[in-house]
Legacy VTK file of the C-alpha trace (Angstrom):
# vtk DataFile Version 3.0
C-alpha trace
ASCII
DATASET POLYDATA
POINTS 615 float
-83.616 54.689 -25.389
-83.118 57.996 -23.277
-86.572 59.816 -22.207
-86.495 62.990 -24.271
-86.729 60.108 -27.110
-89.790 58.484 -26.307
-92.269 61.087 -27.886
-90.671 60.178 -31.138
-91.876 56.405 -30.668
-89.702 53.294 -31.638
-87.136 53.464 -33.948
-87.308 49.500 -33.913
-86.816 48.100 -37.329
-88.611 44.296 -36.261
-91.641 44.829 -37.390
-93.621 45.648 -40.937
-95.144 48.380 -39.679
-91.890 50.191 -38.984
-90.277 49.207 -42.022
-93.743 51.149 -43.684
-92.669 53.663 -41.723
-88.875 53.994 -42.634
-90.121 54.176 -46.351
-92.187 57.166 -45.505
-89.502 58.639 -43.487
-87.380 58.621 -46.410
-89.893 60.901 -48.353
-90.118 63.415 -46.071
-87.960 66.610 -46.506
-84.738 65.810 -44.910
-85.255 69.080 -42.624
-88.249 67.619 -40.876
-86.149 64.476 -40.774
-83.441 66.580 -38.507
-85.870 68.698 -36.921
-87.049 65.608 -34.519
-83.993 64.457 -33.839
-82.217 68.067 -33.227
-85.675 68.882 -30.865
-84.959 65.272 -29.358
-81.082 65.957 -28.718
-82.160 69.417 -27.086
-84.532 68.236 -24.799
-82.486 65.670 -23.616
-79.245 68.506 -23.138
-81.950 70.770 -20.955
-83.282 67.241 -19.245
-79.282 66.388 -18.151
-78.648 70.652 -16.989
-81.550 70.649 -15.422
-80.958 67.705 -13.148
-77.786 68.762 -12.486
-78.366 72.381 -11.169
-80.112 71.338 -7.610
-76.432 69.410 -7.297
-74.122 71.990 -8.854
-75.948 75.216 -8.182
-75.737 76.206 -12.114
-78.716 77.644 -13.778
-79.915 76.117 -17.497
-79.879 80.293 -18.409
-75.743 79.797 -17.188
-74.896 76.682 -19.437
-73.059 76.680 -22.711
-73.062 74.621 -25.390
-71.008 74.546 -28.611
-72.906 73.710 -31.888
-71.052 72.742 -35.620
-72.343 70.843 -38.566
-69.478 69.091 -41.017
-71.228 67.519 -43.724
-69.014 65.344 -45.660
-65.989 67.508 -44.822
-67.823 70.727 -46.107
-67.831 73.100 -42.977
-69.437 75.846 -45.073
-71.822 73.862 -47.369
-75.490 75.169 -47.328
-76.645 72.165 -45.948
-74.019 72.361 -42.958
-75.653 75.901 -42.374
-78.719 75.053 -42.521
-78.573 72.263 -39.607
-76.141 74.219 -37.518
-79.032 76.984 -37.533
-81.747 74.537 -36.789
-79.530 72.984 -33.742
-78.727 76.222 -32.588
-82.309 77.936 -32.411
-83.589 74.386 -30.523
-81.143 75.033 -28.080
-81.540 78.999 -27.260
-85.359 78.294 -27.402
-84.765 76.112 -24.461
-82.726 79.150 -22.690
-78.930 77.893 -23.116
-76.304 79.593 -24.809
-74.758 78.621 -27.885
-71.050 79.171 -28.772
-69.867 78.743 -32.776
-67.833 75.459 -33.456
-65.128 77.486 -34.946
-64.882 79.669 -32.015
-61.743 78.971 -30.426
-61.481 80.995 -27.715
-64.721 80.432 -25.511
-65.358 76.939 -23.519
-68.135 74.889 -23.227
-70.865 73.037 -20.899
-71.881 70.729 -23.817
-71.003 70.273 -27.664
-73.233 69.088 -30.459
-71.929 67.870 -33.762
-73.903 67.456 -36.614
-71.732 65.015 -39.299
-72.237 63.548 -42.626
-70.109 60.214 -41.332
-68.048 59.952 -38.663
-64.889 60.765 -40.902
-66.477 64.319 -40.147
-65.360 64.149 -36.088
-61.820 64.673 -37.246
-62.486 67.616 -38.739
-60.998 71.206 -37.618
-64.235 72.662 -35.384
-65.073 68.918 -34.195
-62.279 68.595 -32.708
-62.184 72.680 -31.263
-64.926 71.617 -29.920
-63.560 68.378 -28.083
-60.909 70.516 -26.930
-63.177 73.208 -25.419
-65.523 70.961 -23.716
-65.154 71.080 -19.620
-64.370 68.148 -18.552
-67.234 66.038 -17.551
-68.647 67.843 -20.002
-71.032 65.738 -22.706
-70.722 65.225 -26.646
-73.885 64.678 -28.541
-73.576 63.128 -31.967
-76.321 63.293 -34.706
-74.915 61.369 -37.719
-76.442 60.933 -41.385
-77.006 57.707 -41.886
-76.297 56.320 -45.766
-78.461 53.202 -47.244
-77.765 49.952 -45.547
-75.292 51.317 -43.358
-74.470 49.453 -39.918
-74.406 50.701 -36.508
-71.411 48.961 -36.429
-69.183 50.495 -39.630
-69.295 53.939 -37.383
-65.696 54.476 -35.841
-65.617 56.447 -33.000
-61.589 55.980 -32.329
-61.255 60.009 -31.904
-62.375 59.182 -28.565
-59.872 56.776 -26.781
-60.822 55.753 -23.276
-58.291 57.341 -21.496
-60.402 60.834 -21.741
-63.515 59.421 -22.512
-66.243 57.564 -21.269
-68.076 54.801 -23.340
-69.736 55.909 -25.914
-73.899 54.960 -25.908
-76.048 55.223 -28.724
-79.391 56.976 -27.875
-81.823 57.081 -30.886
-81.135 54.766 -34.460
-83.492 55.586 -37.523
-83.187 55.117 -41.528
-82.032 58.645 -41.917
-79.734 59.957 -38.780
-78.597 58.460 -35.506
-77.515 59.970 -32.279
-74.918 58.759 -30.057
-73.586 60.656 -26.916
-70.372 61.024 -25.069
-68.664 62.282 -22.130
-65.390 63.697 -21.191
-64.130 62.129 -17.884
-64.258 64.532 -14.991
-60.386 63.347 -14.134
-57.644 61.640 -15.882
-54.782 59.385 -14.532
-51.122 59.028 -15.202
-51.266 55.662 -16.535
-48.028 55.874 -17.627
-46.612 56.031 -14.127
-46.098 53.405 -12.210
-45.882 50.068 -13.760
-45.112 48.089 -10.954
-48.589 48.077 -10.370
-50.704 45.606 -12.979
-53.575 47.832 -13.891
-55.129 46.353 -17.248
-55.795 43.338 -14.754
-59.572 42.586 -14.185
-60.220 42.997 -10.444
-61.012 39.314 -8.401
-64.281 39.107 -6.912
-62.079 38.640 -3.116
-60.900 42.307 -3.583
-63.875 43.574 -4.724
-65.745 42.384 -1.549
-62.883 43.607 1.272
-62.841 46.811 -0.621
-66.794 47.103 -0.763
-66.816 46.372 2.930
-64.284 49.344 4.057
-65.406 51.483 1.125
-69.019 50.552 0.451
-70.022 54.284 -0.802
-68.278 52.888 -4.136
-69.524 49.435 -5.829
-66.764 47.808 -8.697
-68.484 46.987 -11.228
-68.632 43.677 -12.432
-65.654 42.307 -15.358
-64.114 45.861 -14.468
-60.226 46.127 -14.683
-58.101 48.247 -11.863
-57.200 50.790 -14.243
-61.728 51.666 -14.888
-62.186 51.213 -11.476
-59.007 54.213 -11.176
-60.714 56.370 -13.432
-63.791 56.083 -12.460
-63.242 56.479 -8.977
-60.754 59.784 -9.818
-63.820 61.203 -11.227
-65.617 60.384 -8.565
-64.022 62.763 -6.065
-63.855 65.479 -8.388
-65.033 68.807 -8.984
-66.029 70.625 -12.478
-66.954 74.150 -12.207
-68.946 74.933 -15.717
-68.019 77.472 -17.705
-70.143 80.322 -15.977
-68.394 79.422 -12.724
-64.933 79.680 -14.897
-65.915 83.359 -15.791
-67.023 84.739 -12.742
-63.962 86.921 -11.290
-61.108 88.242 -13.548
-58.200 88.674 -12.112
-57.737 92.501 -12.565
-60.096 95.157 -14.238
-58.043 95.649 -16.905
-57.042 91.970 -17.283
-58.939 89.065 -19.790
-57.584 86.435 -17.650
-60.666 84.880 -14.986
-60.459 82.848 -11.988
-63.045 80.393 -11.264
-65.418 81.064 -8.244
-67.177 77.824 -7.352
-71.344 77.982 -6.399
-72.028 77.558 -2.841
-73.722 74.254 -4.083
-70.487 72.884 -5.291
-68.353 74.129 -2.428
-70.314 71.742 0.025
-70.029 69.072 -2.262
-66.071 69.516 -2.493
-66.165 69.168 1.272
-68.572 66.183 1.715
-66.043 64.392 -1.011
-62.910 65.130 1.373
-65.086 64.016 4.296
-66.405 60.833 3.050
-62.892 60.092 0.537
-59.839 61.807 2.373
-59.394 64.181 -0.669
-60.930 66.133 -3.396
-59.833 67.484 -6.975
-60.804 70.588 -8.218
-60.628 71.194 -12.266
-59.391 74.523 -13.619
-60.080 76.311 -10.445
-57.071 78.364 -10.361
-55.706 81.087 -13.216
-52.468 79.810 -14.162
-51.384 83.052 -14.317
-51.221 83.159 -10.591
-49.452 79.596 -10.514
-47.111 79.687 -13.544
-44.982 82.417 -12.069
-44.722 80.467 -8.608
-43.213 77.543 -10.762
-40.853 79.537 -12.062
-39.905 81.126 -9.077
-39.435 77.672 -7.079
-36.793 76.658 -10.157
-34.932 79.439 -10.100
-34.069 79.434 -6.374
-34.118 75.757 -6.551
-31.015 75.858 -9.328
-29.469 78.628 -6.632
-29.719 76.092 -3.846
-28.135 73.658 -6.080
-24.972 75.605 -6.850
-24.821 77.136 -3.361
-24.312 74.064 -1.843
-22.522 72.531 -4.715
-19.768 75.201 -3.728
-20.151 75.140 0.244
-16.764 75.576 1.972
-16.849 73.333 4.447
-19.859 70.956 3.528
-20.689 70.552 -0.201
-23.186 68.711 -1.769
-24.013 68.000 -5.491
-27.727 67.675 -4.988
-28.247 66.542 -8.524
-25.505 63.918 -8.318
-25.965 62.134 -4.832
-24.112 59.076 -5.447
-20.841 61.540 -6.551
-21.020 63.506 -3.298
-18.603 63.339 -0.250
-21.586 64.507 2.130
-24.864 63.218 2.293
-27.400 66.673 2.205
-28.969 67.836 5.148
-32.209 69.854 5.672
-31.503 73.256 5.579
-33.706 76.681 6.709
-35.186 76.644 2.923
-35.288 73.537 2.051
-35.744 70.216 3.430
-34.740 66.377 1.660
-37.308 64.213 0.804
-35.363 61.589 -1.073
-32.647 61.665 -3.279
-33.368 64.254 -6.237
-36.971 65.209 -4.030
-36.724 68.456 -2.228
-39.271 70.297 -0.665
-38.158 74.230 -0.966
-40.456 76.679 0.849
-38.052 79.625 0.898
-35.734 81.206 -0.823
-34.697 85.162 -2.215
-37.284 84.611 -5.557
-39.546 83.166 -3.410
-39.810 85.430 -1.039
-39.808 88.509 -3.494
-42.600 87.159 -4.959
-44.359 86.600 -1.507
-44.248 89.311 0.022
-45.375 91.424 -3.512
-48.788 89.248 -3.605
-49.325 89.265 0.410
-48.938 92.812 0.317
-51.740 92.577 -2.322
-53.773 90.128 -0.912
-53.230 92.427 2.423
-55.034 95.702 0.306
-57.526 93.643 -1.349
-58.809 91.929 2.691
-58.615 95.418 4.736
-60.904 94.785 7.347
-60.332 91.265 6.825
-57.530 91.349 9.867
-55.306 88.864 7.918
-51.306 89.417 8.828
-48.614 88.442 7.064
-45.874 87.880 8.901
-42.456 86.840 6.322
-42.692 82.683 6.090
-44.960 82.486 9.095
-48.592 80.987 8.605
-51.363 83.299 8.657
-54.679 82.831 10.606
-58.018 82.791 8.695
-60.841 83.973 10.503
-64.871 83.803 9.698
-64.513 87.181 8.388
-61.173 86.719 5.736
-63.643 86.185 2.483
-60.379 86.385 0.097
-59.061 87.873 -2.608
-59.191 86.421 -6.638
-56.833 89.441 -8.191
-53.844 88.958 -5.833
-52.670 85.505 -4.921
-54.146 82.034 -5.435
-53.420 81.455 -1.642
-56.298 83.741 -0.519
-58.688 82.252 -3.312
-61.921 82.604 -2.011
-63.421 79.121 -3.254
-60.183 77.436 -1.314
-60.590 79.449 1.622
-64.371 78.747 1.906
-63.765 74.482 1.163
-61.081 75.104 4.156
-63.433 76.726 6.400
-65.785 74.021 5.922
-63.179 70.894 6.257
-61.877 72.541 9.725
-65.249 73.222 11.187
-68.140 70.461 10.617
-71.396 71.597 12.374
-74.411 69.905 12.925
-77.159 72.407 13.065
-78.937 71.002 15.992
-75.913 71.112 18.363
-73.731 74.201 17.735
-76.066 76.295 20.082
-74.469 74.730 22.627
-71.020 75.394 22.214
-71.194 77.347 25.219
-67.421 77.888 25.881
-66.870 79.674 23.007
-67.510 82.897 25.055
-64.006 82.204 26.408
-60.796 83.971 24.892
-63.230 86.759 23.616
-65.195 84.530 21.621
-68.801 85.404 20.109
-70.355 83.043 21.423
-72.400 79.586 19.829
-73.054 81.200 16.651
-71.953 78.409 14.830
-69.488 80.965 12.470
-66.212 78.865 11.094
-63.327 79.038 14.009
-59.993 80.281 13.407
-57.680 78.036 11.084
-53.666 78.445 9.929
-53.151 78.676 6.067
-49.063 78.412 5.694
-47.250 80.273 3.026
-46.695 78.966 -0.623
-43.695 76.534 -0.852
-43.151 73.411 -3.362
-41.898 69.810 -3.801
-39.190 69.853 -6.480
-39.101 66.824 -8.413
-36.191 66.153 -10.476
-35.359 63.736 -13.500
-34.389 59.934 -12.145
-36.758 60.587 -8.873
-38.212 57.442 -7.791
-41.485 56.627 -5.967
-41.962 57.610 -2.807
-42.679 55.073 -0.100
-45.822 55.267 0.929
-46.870 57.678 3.819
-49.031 59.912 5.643
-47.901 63.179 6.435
-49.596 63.173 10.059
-51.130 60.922 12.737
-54.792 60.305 13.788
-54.586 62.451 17.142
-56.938 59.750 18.561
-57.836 55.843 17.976
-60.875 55.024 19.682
-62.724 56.393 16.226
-62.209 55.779 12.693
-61.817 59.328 11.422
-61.914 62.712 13.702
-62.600 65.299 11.391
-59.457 66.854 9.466
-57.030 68.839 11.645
-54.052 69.275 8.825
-54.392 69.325 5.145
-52.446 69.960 1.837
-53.679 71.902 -1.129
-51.370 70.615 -4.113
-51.596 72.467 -7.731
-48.501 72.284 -10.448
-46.277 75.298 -11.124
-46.288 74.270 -14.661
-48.302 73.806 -17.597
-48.454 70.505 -19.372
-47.246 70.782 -22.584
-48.488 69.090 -26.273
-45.546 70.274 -27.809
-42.455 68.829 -26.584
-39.990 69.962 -29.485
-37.921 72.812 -26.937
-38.487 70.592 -24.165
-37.825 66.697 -26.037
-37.085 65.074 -22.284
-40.073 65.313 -21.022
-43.189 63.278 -22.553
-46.866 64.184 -22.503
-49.184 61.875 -24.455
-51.783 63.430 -26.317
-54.581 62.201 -28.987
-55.812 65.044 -30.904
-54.412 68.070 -29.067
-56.009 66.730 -25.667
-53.711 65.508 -23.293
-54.336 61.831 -21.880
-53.011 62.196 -18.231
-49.760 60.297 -18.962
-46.895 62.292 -18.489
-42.990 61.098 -17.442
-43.229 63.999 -15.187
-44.697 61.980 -12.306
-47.383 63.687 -10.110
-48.576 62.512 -6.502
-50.392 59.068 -6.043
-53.481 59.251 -3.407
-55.209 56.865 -1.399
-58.585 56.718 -1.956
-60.658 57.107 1.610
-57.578 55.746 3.366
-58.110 58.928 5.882
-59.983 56.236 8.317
-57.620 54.343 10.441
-59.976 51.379 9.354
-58.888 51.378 5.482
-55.399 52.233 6.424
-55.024 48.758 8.641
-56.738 46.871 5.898
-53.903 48.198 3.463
-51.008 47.903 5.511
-51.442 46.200 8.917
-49.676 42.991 9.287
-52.048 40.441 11.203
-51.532 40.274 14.766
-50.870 36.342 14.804
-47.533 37.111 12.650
-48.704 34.870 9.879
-49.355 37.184 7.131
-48.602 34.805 4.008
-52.450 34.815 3.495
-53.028 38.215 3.459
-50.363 40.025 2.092
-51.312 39.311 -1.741
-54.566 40.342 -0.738
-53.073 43.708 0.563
-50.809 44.445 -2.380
-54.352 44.294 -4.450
-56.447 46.266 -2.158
-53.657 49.311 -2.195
-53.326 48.765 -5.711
-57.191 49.194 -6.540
-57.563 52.140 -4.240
-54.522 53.910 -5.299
-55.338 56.887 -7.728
-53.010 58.287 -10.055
-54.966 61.699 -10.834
-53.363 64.279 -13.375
-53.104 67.928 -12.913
-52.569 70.170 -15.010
-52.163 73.915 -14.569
-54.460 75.556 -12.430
-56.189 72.193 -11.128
-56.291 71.534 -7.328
-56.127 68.496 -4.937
-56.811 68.963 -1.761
-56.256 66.376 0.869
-56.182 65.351 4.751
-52.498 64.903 5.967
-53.664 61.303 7.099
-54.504 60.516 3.630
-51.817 57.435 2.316
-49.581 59.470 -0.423
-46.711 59.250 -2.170
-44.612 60.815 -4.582
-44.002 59.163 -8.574
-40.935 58.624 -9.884
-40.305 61.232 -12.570
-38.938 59.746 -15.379
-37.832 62.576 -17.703
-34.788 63.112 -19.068
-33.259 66.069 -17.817
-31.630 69.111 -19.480
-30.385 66.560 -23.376
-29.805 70.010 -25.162
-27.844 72.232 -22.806
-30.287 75.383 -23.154
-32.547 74.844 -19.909
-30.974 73.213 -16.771
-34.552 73.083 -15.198
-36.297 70.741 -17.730
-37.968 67.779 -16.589
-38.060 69.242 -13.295
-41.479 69.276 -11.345
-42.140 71.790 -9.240
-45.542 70.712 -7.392
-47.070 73.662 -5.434
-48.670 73.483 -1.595
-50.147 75.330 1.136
-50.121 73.418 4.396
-53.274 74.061 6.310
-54.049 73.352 9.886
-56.484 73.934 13.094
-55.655 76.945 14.751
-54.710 74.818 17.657
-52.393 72.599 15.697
-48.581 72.873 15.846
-46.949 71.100 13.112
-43.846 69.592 15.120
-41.779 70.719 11.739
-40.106 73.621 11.991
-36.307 74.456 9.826
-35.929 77.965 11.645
-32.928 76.528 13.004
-31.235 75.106 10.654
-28.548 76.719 8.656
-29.686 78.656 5.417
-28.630 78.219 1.673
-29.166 81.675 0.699
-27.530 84.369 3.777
LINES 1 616
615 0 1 2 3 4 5 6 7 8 9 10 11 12 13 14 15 16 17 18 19 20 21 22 23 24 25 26 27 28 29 30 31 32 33 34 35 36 37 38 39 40 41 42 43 44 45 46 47 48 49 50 51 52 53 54 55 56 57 58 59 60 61 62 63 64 65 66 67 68 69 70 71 72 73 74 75 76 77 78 79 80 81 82 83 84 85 86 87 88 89 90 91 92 93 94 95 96 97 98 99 100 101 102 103 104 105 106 107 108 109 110 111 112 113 114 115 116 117 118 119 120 121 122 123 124 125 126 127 128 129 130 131 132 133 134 135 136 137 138 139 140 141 142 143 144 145 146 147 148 149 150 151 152 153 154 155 156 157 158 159 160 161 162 163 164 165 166 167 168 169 170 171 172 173 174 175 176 177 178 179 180 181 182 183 184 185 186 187 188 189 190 191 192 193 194 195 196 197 198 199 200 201 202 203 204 205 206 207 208 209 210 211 212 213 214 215 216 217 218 219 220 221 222 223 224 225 226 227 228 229 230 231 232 233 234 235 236 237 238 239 240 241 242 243 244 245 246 247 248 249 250 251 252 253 254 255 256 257 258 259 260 261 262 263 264 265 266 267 268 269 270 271 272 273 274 275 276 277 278 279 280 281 282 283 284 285 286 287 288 289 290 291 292 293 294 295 296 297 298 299 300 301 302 303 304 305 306 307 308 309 310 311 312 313 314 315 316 317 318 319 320 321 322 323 324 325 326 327 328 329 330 331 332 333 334 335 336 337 338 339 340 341 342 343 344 345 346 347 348 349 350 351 352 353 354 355 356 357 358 359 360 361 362 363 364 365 366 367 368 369 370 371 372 373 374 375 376 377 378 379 380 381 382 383 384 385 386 387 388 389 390 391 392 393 394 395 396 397 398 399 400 401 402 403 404 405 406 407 408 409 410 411 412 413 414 415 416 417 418 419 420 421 422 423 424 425 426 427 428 429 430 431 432 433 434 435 436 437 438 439 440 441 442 443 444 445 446 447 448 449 450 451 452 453 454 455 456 457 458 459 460 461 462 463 464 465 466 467 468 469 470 471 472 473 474 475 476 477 478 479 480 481 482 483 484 485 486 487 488 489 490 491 492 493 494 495 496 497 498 499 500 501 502 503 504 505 506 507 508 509 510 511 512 513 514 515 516 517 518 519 520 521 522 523 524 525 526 527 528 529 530 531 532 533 534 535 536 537 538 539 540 541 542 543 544 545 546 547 548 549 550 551 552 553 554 555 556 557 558 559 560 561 562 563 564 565 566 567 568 569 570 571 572 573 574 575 576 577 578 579 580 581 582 583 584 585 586 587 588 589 590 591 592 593 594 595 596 597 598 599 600 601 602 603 604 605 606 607 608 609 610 611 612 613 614
């Protein structure tokens, strides 16, 4: 029984004296029946905000949570009313907000539904209200209870386990009981890969060689890969609330918002990339600022394809690389990653659109000394705070997480970083050093893609350790929207259960290896033993990767943000393609990036040389 029920004493049914006490329950009004448990459900929503906002940085005065009462399929009944308006003074008493069930349009911390049976959660505001919940976000549940009805007749299959947690019942009496929910922080694309066997229940062997490299993360016991997955992709994610969602519109005159994490949640984004090689950040971005990027990449990417489709001396069918005389090369724009994989960072769209949002960003920062210099990367200073109207590039949340990744400081030591008087430096003041933030390009993904071999996208620059601190990193986000209805779009497939998607899509995404940023976890994964006899070990290894490899999905505006030694690879996307003729680009996944490095830090790539697409 949670705490915030234990002034209500036992709702035990063992003993005479309770079943004395169930009779008199029964006679009392049904309000005062509610009244505990509503007073009960609202102390234990300010208990779980509270303890949250040393680790989040949110207020209880900032939270939100969503109230409805469906009695028996009567939204509008006076008894509905009459709880709703109970539930909802409880929880402003206590300082929170409270949002309408119905309302559609504004998101929520927390939800509380007040139902007749559980036939009620499918009903129109119950599930609004599923839909509007953050994720992470949690569900409370007060149900009617009916005469000798069982825990067990309740049916709580609106909530499959693919987007939420297991469901825990809190408080059981004769009249009501309360159960409680929550969303997961992160999904995965369980419908990718199936090479990998993920319903499996993980072996006791792999649980111990993973809890040895990665002991900040127990399995639990009789857990399968695919729990562990989700579990773990929650794990090393980020969920702003809603007041963090609502902090910065875009323009004065626009209703769109970008998110602008608390300085509490922006060092906990960097301790997860320091202790896991990566971090995902929910909803951070508008997609406003995203979308158009998407579109963008597609349209120059369909150029690229036709341009060199009719080359004069060299053509290549990009989409058709089997039918080809020549193989493709990597051009000035655009460089091959595998066959129907390009990674496009340039092109005339592109560029149109670049240098209109720099030039924006450019107003927005003056005094900020930030440059923009055509596809060049642009050094980030301590004093470039960003911009959240012009470009998602120069967000100010991303910009601070980078800041923090490139320049780890232990308070007792930076005062005597003495040399950094040289080169016109200020001194040991400790302020974040210079870093290079590269322009917006994107990974095109096209239907009949395959998975990527696994990779990392740069070395360790030494070996004597087991992780330096980050010196190159990606930030990933999608240049399109998943989307529930599929009906102009039928070749690509997005599962969702009651309007909420379940982080299965054909489209693919990017696979991540969880804290294999230390050379230590990487060796376990993929090192062949020294002796040359690796029969032993290599079933052992296939497990391991398989158990630390997460599939998280993004949708529009979410972030991942990982170090460049992090093990990665591309999924197969396994749409369809264009079936009806009208859109050439569908199925296509265009999967945004900024490459970010130490100031110091050449990336050895560089297609300035090579012969462009587009001129």
């Amino acid at each position: 029984m949670d705490a915030a029920w234990v002034a209500f004493g036992s709702d035990s049914d063992d003993s005479d004296d309770d079943s004395t006490a169930d009779k008199n329950e029964q006679a009392q009004q049904p309000n005062v029946l509610f009244e505990s448990n509503a007073a009960a459900v609202t102390v234990a929503i300010t208990q779980y905000f509270a303890s949250l906002t040393k680790t989040t940085g949110v207020g209880l005065g900032e939270r939100v949570v969503a109230v409805t009462s469906v009695v028996y399929g009567d939204e509008c009944g006076e008894e509905a009313g009459e709880l709703k308006t109970m539930m909802t003074e409880w929880v402003i008493r206590r300082g929170m907000k409270v949002v309408a069930g119905h309302d559609v349009s504004s998101a929520c911390d927390a939800a509380v539904l007040i139902v007749g049976d559980t036939k009620d959660l499918q009903s129109d505001s119950s599930l609004n209200i599923r839909r509007r919940l953050v994720p992470g976000g949690i569900v409370w549940m007060i149900i009617k209870r009916q005469e000798n009805e069982s825990d067990n007749n309740n049916s709580f299959d609106c909530f499959p386990g693919s987007i939420w947690e297991e469901i825990s019942c809190v408080s059981t009496s004769s009249s009501y009981s309360v159960h409680k929910i929550q969303k997961r922080a992160c999904l995965v694309n369980a419908m990718s890969c199936p090479w990998m066997d993920k319903k499996s229940i993980i072996g006791k062997e792999v649980a111990l060689a993973a809890e040895k490299k990665c002991g900040n993360f127990k399995v639990a016991e009789n857990e399968s890969y695919l729990q562990f997955e989700l579990r773990a992709a929650s794990q090393v994610t980020i969920v702003p609330s809603v007041a963090e969602r609502t902090r910065a519109k875009i323009t004065s005159t626009d209703e769109a918002y970008t998110t602008i994490l608390t300085d509490t949640n922006i060092k906990h984004a960097i301790e997860k990339f320091r202790v896991h090689g990566l971090v995902i950040i929910k909803g951070l971005l508008p997609p406003e600022q995203t979308i158009p990027w998407g579109n963008v990449v597609l349209e120059d990417f369909t150029s690229a394809v036709e341009a060199l489709k009719n080359h004069q001396s060299r053509p290549v069918d990009l989409l058709n690389p089997d039918k080809g005389q020549f193989e493709p090369l990597s051009y000035k724009e655009m460089a091959m990653r595998e066959d129907l994989r390009v990674d496009l960072r340039s092109g005339p769209s592109m560029e149109k659109l670049r240098s209109q949002e720099n030039n924006l960003a450019s107003e927005a920062m003056a005094g900020n000394n930030v440059i923009d210099v055509g596809s060049q990367p642009t050094i980030i200073t301590a004093d470039t705070m960003g911009t959240a109207g012009s470009s998602w590039r120069y967000h100010p949340s991303i910009l601070a997480i980078l800041k923090g990744l490139f320049n780890p400081r232990d308070d007792s030591l930076y005062k005597g970083n003495f040399g950094r008087w040289n080169f016109g430096g200020n001194g040991p003041d400790g302020s974040p050093q210079p870093f290079r933030l590269g322009q917006i390009g994107s990974v095109v993904s096209c239907p009949g893609s395959g998975d990527q071999a696994i990779h990392a996208d740069t070395p360790h620059l030494f070996e004597h350790t087991d992780c330096h601190p980050c010196h190159y990193c990606n930030v990933f986000t999608p240049g399109y929207k998943v989307a529930n209805d599929q009906t102009d779009n039928p070749s690509v497939q997005n599962e969702f259960v009651d309007g909420l998607w379940t982080g299965s899509s054909t489209m693919g995404g990017t696979a991540l290896v969880y804290d294999s940023h230390r050379l230590s976890v990487s060796a376990m994964l993929l090192a062949e033993s020294d002796d040359g006899n690796d029969n032993d070990n290599a079933s052992l290894r296939r497990q391991l990767l398989e158990l630390l490899t997460l599939r998280p999905a993004l949708d529009a505006g979410d972030i991942v943000v990982f170090d460049n030694r992090t093990l990665h690879y591309g999924i197969a996307n396994i749409s369809k393609g264009d079936t009806t003729g009208k859109d050439s680009n569908a199925g296509r996944r265009p999967m945004l990036y900024l490459n970010v490095t130490q100031s110091w830090f050449h990336d050895p790539k560089n297609w300035d040389d090579r012969e462009s697409i587009f001129s």
